[in-house]
Structures are given as C-alpha cells and as structure tokens.
PDB file with one MODEL, atoms N, CA, C and O in Angstrom:
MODEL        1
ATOM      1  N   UNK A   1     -13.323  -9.240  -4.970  1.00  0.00           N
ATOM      2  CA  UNK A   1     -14.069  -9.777  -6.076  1.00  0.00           C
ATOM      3  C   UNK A   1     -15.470  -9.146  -6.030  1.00  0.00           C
ATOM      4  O   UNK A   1     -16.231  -9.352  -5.085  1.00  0.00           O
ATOM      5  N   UNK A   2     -15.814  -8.300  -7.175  1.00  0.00           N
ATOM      6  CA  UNK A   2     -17.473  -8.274  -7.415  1.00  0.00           C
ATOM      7  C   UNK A   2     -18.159  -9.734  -7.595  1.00  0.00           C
ATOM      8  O   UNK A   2     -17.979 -10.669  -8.375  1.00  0.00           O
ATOM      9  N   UNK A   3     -19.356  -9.393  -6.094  1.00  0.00           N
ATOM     10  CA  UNK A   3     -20.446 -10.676  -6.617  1.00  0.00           C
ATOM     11  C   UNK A   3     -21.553 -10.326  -7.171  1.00  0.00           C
ATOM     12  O   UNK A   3     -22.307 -11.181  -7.636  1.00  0.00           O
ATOM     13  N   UNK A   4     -21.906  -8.698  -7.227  1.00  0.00           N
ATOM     14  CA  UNK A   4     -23.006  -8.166  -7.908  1.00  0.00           C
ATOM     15  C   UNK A   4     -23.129  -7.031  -7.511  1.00  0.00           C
ATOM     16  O   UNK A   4     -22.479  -6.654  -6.536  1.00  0.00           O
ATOM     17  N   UNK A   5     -23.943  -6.251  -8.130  1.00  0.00           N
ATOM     18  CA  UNK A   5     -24.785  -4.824  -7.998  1.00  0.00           C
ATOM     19  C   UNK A   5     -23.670  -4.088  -7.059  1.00  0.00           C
ATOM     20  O   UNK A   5     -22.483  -4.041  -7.379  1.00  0.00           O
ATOM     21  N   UNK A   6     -24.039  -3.690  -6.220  1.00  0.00           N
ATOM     22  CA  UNK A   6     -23.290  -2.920  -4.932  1.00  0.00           C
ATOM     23  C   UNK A   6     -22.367  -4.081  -4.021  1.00  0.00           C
ATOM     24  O   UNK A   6     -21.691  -3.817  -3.026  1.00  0.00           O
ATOM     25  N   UNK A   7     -22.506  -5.133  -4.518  1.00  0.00           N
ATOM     26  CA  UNK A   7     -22.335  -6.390  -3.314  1.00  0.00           C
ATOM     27  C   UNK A   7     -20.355  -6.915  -3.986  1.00  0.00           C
ATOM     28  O   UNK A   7     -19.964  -6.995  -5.150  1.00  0.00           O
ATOM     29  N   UNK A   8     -19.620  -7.143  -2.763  1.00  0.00           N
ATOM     30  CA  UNK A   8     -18.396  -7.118  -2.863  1.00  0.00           C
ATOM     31  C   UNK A   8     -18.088  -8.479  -1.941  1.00  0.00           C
ATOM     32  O   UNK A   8     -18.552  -8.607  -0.808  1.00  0.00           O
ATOM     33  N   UNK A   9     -17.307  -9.396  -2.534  1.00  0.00           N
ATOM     34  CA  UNK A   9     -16.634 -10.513  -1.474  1.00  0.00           C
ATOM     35  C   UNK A   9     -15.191 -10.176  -1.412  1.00  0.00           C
ATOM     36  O   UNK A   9     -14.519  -9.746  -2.349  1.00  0.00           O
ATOM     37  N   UNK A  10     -14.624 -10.521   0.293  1.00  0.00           N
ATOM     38  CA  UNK A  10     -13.206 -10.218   0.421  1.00  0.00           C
ATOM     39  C   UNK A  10     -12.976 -11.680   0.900  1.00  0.00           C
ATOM     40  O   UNK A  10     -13.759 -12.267   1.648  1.00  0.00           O
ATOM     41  N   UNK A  11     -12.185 -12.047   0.554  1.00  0.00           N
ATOM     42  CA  UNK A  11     -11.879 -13.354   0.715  1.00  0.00           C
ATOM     43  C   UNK A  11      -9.866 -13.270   1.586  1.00  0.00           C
ATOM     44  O   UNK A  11      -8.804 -12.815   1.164  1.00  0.00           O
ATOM     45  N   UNK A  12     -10.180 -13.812   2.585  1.00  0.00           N
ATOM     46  CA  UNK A  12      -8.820 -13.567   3.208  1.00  0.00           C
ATOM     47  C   UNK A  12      -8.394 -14.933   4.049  1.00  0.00           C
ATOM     48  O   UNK A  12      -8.508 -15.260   5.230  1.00  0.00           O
ATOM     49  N   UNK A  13      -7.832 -15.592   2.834  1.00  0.00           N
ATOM     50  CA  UNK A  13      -7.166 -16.935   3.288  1.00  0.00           C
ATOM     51  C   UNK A  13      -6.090 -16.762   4.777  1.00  0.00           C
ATOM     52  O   UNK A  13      -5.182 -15.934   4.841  1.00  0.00           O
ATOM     53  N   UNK A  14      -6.339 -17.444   5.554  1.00  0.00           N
ATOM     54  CA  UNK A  14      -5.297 -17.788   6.660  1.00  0.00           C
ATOM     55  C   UNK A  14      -5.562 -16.610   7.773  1.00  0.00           C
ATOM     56  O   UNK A  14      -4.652 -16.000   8.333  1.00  0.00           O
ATOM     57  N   UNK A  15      -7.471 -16.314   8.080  1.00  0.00           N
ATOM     58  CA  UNK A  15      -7.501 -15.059   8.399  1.00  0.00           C
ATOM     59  C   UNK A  15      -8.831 -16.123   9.130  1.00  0.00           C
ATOM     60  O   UNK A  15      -9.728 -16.744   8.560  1.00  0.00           O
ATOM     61  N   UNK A  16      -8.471 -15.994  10.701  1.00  0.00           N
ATOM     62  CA  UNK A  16      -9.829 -16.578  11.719  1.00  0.00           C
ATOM     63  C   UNK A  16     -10.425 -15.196  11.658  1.00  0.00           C
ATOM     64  O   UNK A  16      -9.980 -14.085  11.370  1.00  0.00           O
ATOM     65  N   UNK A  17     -11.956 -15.816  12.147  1.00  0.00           N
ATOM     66  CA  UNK A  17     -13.115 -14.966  12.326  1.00  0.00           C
ATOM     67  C   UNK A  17     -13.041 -13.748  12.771  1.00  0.00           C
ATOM     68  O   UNK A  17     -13.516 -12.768  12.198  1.00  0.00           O
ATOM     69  N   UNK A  18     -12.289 -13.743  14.083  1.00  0.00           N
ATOM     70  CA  UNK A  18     -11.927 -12.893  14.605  1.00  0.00           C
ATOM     71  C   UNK A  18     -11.193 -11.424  14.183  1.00  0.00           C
ATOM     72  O   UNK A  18     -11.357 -10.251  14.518  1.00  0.00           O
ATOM     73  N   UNK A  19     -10.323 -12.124  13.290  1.00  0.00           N
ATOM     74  CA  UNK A  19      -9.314 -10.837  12.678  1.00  0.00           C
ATOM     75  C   UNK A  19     -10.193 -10.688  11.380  1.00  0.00           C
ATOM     76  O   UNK A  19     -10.445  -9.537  11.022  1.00  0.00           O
ATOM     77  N   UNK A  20     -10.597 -11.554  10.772  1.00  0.00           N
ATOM     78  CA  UNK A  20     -11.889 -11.082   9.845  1.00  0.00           C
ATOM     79  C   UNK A  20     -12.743 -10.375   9.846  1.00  0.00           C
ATOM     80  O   UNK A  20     -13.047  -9.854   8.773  1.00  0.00           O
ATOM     81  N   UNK A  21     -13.482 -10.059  11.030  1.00  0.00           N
ATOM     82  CA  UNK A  21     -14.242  -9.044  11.811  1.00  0.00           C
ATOM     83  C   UNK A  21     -13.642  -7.733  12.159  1.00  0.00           C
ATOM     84  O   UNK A  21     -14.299  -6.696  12.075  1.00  0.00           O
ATOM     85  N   UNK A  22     -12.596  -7.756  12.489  1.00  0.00           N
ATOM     86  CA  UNK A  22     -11.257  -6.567  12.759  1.00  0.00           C
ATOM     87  C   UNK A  22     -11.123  -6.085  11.281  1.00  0.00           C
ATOM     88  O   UNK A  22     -11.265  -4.877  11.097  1.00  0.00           O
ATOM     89  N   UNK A  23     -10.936  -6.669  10.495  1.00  0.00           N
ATOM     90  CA  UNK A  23     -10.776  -6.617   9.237  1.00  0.00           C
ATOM     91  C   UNK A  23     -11.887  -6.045   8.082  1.00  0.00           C
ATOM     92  O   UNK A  23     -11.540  -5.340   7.135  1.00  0.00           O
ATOM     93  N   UNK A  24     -13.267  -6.473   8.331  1.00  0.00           N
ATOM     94  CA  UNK A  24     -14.533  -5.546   8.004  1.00  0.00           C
ATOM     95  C   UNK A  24     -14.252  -4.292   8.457  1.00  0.00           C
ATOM     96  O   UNK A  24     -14.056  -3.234   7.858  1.00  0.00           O
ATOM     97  N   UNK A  25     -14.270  -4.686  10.034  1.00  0.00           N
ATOM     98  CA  UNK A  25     -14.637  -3.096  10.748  1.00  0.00           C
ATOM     99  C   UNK A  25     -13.724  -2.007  10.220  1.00  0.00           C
ATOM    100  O   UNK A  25     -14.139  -0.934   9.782  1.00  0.00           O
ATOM    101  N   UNK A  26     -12.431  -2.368  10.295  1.00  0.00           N
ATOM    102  CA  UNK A  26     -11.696  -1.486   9.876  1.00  0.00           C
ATOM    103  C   UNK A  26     -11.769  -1.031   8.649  1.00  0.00           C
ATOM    104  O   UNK A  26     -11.529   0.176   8.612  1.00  0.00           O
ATOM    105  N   UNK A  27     -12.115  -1.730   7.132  1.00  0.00           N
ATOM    106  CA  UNK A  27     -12.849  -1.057   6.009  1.00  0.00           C
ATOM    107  C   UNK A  27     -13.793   0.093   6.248  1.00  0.00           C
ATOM    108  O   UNK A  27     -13.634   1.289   6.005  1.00  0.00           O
ATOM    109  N   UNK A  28     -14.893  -0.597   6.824  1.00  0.00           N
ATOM    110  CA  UNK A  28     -16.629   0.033   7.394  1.00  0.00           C
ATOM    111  C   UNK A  28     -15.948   1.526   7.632  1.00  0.00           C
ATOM    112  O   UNK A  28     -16.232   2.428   6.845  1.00  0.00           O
ATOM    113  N   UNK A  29     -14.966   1.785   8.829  1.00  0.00           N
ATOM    114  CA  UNK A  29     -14.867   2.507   9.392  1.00  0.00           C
ATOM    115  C   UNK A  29     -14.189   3.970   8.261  1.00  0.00           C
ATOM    116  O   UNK A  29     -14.776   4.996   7.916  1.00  0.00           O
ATOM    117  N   UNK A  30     -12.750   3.489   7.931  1.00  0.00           N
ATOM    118  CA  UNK A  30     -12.105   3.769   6.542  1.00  0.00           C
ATOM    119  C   UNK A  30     -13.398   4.361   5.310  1.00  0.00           C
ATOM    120  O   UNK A  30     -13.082   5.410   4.747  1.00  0.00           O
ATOM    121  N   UNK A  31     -14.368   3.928   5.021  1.00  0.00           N
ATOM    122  CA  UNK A  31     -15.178   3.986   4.194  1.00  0.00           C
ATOM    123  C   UNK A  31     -16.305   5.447   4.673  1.00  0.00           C
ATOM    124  O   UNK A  31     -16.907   6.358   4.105  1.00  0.00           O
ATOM    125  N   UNK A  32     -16.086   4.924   6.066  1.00  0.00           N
ATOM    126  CA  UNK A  32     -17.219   6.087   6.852  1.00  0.00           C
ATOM    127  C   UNK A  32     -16.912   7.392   6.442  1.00  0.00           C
ATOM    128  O   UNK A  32     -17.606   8.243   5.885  1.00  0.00           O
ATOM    129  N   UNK A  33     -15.536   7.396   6.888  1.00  0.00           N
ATOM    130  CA  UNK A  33     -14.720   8.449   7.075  1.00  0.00           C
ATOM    131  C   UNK A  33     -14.471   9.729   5.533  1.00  0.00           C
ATOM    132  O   UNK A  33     -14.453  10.956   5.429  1.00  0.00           O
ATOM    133  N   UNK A  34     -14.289   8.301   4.376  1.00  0.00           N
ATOM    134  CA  UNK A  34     -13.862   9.225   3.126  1.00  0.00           C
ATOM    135  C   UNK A  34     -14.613   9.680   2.777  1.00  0.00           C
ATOM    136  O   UNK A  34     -15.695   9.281   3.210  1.00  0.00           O
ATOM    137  N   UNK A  35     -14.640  10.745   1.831  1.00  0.00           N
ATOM    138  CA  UNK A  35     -15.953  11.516   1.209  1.00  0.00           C
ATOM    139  C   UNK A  35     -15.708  11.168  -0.448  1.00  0.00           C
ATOM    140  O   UNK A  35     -14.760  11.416  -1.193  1.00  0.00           O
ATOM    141  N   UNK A  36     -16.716  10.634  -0.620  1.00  0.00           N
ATOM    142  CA  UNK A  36     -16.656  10.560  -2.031  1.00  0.00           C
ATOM    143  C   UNK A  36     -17.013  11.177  -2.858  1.00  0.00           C
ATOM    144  O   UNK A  36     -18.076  11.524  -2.344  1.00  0.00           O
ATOM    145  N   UNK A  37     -17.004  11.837  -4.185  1.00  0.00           N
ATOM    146  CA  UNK A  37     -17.550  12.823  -5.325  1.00  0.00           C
ATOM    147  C   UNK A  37     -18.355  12.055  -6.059  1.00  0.00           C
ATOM    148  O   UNK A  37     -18.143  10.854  -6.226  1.00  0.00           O
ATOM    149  N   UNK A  38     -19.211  12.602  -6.488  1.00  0.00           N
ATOM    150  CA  UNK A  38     -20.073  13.374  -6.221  1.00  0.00           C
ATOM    151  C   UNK A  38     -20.898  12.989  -4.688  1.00  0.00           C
ATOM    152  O   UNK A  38     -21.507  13.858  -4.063  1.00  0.00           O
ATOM    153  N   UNK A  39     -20.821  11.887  -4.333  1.00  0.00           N
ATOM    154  CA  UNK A  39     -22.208  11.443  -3.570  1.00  0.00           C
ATOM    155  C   UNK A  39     -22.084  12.007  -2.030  1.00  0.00           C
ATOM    156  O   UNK A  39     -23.085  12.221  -1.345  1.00  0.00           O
ATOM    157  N   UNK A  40     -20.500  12.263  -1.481  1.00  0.00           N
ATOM    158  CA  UNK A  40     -19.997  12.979  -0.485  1.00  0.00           C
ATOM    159  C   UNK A  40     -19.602  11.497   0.745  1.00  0.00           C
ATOM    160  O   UNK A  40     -18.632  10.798   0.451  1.00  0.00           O
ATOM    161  N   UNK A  41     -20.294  11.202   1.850  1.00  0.00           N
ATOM    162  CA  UNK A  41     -19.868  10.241   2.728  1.00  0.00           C
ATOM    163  C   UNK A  41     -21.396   9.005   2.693  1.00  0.00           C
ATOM    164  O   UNK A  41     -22.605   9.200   2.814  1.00  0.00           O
ATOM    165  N   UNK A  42     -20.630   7.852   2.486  1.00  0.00           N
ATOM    166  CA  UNK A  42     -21.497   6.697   2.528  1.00  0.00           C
ATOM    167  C   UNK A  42     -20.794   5.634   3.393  1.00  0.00           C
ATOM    168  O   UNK A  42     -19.612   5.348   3.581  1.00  0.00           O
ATOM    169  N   UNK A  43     -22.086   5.106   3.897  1.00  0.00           N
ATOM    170  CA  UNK A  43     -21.727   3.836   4.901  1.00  0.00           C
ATOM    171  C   UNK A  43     -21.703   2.392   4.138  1.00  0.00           C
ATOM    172  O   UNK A  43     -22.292   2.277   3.063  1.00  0.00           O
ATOM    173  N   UNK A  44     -21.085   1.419   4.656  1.00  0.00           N
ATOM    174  CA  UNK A  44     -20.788   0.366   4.031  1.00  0.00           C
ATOM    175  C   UNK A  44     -21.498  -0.929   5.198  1.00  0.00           C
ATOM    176  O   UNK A  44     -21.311  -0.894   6.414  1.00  0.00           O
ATOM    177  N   UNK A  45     -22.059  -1.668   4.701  1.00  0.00           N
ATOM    178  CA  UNK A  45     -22.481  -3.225   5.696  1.00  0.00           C
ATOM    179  C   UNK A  45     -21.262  -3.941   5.524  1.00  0.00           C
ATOM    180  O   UNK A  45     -20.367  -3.555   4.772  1.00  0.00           O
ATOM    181  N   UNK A  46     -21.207  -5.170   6.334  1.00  0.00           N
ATOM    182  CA  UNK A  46     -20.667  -6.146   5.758  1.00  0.00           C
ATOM    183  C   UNK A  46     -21.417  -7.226   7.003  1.00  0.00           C
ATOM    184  O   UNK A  46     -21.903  -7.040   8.118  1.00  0.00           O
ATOM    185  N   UNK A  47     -21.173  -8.533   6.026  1.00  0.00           N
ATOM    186  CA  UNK A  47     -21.670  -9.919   6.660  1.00  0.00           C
ATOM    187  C   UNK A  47     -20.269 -10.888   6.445  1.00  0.00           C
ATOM    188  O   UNK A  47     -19.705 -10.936   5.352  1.00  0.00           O
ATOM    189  N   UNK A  48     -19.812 -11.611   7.579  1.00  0.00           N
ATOM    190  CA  UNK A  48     -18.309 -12.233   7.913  1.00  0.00           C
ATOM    191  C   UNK A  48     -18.863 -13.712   8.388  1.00  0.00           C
ATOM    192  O   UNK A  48     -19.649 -13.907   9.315  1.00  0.00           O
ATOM    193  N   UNK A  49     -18.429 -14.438   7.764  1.00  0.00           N
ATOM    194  CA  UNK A  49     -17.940 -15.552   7.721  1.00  0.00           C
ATOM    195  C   UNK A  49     -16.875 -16.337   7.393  1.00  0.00           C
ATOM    196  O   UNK A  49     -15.943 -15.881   6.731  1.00  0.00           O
ATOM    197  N   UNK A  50     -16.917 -17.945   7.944  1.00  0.00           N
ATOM    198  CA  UNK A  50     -15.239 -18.251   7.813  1.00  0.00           C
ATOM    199  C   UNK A  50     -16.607 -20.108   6.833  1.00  0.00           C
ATOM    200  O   UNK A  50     -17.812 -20.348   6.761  1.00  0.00           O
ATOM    201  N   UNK A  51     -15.353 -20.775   6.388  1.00  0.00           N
ATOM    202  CA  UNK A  51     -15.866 -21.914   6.027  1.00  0.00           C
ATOM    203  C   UNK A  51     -15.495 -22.820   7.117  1.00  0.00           C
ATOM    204  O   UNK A  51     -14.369 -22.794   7.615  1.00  0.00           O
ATOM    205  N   UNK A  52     -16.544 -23.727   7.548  1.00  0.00           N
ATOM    206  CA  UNK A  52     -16.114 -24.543   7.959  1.00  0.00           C
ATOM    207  C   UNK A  52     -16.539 -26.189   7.067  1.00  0.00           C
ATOM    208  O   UNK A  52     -16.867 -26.373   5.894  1.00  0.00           O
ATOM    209  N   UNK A  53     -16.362 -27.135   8.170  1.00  0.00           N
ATOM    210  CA  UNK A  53     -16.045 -28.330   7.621  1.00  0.00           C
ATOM    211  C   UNK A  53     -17.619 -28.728   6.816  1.00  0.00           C
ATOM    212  O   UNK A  53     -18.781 -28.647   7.214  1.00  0.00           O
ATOM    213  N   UNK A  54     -17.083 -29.125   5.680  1.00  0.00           N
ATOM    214  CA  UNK A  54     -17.924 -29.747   4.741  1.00  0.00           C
ATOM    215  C   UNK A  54     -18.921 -28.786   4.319  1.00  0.00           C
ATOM    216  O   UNK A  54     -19.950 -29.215   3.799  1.00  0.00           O
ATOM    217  N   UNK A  55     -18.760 -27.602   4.467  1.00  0.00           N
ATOM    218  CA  UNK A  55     -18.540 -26.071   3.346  1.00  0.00           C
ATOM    219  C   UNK A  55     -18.869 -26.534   1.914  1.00  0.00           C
ATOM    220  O   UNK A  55     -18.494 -27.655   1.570  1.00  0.00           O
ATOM    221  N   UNK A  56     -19.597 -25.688   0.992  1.00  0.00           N
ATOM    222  CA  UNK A  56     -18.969 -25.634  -0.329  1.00  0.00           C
ATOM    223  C   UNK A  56     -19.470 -24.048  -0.674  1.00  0.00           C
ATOM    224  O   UNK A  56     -19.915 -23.273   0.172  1.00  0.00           O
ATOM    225  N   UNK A  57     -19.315 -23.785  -1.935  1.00  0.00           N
ATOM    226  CA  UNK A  57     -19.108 -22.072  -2.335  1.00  0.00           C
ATOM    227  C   UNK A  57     -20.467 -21.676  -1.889  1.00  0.00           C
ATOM    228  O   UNK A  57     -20.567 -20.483  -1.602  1.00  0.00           O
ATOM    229  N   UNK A  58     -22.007 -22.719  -1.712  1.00  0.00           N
ATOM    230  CA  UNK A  58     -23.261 -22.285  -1.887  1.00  0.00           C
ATOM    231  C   UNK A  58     -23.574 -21.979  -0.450  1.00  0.00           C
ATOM    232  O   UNK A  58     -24.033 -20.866  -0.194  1.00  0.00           O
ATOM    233  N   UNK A  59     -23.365 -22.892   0.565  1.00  0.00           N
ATOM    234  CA  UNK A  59     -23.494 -23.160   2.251  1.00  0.00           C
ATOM    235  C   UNK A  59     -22.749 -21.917   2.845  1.00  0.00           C
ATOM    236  O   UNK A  59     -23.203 -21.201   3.738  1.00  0.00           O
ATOM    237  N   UNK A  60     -21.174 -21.716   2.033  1.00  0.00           N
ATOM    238  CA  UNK A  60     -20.446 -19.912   2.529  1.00  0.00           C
ATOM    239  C   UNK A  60     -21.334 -19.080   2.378  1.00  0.00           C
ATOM    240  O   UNK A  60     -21.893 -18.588   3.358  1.00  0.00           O
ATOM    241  N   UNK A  61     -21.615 -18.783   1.275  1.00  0.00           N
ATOM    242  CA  UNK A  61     -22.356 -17.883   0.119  1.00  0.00           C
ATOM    243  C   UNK A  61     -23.772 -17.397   1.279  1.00  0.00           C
ATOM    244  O   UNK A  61     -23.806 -16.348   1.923  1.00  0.00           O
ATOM    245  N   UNK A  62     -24.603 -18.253   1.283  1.00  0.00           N
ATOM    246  CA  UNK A  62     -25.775 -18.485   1.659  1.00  0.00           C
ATOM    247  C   UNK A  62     -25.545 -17.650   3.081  1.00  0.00           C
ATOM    248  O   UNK A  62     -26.232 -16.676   3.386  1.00  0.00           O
ATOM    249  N   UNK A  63     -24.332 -18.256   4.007  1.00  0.00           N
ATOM    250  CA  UNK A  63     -24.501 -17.455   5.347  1.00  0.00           C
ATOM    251  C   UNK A  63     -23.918 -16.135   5.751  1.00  0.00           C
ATOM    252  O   UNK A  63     -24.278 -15.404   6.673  1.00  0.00           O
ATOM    253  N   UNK A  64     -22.648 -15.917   4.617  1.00  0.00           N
ATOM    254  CA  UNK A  64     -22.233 -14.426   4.477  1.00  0.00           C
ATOM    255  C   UNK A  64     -23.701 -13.360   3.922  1.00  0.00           C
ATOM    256  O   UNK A  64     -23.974 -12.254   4.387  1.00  0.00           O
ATOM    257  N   UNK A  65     -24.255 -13.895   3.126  1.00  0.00           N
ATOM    258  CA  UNK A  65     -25.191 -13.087   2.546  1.00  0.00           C
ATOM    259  C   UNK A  65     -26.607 -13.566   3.482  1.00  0.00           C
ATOM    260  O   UNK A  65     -27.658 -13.055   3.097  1.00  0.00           O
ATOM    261  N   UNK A  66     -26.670 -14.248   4.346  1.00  0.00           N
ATOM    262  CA  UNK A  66     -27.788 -13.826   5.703  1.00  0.00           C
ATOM    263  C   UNK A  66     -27.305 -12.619   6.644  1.00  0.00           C
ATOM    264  O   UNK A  66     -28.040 -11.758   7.127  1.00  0.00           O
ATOM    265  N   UNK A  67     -25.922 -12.733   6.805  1.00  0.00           N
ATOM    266  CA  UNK A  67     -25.321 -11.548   7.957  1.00  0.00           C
ATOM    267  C   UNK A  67     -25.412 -10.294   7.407  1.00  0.00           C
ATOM    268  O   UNK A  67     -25.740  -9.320   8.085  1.00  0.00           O
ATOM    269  N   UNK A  68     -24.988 -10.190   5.515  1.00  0.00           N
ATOM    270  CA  UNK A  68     -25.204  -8.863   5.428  1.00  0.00           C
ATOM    271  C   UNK A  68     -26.717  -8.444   5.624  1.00  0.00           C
ATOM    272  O   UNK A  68     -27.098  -7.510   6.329  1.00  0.00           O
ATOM    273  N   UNK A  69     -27.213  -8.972   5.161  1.00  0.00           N
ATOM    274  CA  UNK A  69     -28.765  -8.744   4.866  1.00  0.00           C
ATOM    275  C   UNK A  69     -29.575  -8.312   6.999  1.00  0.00           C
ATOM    276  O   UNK A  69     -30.531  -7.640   7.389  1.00  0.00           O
ATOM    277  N   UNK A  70     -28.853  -8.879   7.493  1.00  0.00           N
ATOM    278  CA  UNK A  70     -29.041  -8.987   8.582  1.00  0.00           C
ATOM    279  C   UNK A  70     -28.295  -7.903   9.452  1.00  0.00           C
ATOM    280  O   UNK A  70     -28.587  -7.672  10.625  1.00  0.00           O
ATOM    281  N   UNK A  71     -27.122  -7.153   8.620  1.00  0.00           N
ATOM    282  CA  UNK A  71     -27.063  -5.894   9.289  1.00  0.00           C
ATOM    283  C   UNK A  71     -27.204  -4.565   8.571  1.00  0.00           C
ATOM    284  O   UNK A  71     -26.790  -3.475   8.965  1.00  0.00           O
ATOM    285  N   UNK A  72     -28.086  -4.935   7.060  1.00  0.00           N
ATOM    286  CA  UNK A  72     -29.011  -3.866   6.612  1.00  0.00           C
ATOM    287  C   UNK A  72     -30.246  -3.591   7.585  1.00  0.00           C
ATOM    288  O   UNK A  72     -30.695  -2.593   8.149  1.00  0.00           O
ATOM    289  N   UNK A  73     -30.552  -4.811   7.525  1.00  0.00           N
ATOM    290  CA  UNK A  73     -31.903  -4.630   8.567  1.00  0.00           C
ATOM    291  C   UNK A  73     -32.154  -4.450   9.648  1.00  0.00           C
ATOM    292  O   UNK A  73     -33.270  -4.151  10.073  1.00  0.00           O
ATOM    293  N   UNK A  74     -31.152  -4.601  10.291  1.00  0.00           N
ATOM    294  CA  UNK A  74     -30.320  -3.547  11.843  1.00  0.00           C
ATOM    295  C   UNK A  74     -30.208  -1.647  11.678  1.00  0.00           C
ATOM    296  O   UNK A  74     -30.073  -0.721  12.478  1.00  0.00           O
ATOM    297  N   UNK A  75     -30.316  -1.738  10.564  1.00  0.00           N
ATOM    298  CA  UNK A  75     -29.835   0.212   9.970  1.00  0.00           C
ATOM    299  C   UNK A  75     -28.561   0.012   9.391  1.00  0.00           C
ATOM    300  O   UNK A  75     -27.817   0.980   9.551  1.00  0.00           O
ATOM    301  N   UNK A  76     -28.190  -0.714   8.915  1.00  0.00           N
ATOM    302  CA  UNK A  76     -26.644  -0.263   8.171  1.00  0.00           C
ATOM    303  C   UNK A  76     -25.622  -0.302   8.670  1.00  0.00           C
ATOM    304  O   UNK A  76     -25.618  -0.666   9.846  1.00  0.00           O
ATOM    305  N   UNK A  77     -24.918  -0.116   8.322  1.00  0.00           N
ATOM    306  CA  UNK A  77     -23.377   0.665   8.516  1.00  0.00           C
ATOM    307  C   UNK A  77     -22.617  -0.149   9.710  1.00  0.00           C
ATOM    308  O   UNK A  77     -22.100   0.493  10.624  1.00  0.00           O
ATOM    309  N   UNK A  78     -22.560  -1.581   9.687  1.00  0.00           N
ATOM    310  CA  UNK A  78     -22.520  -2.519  10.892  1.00  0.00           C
ATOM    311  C   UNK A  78     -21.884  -3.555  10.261  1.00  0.00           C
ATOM    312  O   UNK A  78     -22.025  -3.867   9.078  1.00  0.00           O
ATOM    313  N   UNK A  79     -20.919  -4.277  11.379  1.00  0.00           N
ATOM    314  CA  UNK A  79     -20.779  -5.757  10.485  1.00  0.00           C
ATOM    315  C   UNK A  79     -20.971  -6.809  11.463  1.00  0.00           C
ATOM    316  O   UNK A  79     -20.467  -6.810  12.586  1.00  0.00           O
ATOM    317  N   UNK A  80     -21.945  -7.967  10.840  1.00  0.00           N
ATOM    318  CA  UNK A  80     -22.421  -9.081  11.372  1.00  0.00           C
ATOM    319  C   UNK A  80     -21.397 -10.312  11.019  1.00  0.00           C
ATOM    320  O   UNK A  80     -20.906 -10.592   9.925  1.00  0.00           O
ATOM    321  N   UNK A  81     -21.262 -10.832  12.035  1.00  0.00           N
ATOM    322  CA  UNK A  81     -20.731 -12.597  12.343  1.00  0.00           C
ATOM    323  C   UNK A  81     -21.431 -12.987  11.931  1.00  0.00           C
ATOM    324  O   UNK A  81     -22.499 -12.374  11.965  1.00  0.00           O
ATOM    325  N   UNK A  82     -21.360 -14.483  11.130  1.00  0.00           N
ATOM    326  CA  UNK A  82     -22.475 -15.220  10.959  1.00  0.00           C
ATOM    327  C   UNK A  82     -21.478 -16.656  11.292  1.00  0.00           C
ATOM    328  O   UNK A  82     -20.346 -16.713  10.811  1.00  0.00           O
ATOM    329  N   UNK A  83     -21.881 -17.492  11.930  1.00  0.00           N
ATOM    330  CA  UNK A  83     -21.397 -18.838  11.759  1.00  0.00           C
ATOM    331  C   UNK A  83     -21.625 -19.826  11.552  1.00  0.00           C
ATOM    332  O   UNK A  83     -20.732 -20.673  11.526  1.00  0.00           O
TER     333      UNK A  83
ENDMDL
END
C-alpha cells in the first residue's frame, strides 16, 4: 500500500517481528542489488513493527514511522525494529 511521497506500508498478517525483519531485509537487499533506469542503483530504509495490544492504525503508524525516520538518520539503507 502507498502511504505517501516515496513512503510504502507492507502489511504481513500472521508474520512475528522477527520474520518481519527477515522480510524488510530481504526487500532492502533485493532493491540494493537492482539497477534501475534511468536513476541506476538506489537504497531503500525501512522501519518494522508488529501491533500490539490496544494498538490502533495511529499508535502502529506513529512507531513504524519513528524507526524509519530513525534509520534515515543512521545513513540509510538499514532496517529498524521499533516496538
């Protein structure tokens, strides 16, 4: 799902943190690798989170989008846990 501008949510029901993280990286990595036209090879962030109890779309929202932001500001091309 597009949530804006450059910014992308993957949403993967029945998928712990863990393999969620396996699951970034392995995009990130995939992404590293291809070369795209015109622009040639670009890196990808991502910020991973799971919902927990008494969650709603704003409390997810809010901490997936601290982790990305949080592994732009690391240098990029990284994916952050957030819990």
């Amino acid at each position: 799902m597009r949530w804006g501008g450059e910014e992308f949510i993957i949403i993967a029901p029945d998928t712990d943190l863990k393999k969620a993280k396996i699951l970034a990286e392995r995009n990130r990595k995939a992404s590293e690798k291809f070369k795209y036209d015109p622009t040639g090879k670009i890196t990808v962030s991502f910020g991973v989170t799971q919902f927990i109890k008494d969650d709603n779309e704003d409390t997810v929202i809010k901490r997936v989008d601290d982790a990305l932001y949080e592994a732009k500001r690391k240098g990029r091309n990284r994916v952050i846990v957030n819990v």
